[in-house]
N, C-alpha and C positions, 0 to 999 in steps of 0.2 A: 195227535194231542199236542197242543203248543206249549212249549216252556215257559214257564214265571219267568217274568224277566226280574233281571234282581236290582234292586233298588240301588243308590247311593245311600252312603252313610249321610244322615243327616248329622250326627254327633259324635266325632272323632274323640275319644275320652271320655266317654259317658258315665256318669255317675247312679248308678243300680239304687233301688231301695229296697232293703232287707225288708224280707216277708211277701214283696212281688214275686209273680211267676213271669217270664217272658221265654217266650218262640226266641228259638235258635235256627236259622235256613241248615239244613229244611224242613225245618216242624219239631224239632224235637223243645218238648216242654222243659225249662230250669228253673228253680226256684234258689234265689237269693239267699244267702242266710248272713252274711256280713262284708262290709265294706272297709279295707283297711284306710290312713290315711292318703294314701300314695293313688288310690281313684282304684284298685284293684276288688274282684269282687269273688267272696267264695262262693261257688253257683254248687247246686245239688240236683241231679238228673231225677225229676219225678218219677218216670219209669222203671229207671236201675238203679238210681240210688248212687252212681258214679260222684263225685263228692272231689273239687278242685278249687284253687285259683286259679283265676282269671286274669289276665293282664290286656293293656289298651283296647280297651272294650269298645266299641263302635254299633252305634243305636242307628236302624234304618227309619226312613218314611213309613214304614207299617208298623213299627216299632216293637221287631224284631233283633236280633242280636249277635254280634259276630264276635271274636276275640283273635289275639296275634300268639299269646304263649299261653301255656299252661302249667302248672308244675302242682307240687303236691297232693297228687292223683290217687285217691283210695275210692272203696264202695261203703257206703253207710247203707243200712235198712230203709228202702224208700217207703214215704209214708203211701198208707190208702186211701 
């Protein structure tokens, strides 16, 4: 089986829209829920419900999704 080869960030500091869902390599679904000033984004794991900020967010050519830190890490009830 060959590997996905992984793209380059197209957008080093990328600005998320609350209410989008975006692919995290590799595949896991996040849905947005708000955007601070500072370009950071709280993401919420559709499947588990995992529930975080996001720091220097970086958006690939598929427009997929990567992050460098995380912090304020709980589980919310994910939606159905």
């Amino acid at each position: 089986m060959k590997s996905k080869k992984k793209t380059k960030p197209v957008v080093i500091g990328a600005q998320l829209i609350p209410g989008h869902k975006y692919s995290a390599q590799p595949g896991t679904l996040f849905e947005c829920l708000a955007v601070t000033e500072k370009g950071a984004a709280k993401l919420r794991s559709v499947m588990s419900g995992a529930t975080f900020t996001a720091e220097e967010i970086c958006m690939y050519e598929d427009g997929s999704i990567s992050w460098s830190d995380v912090h304020d890490l709980h589980y919310e009830k994910a939606k159905q």
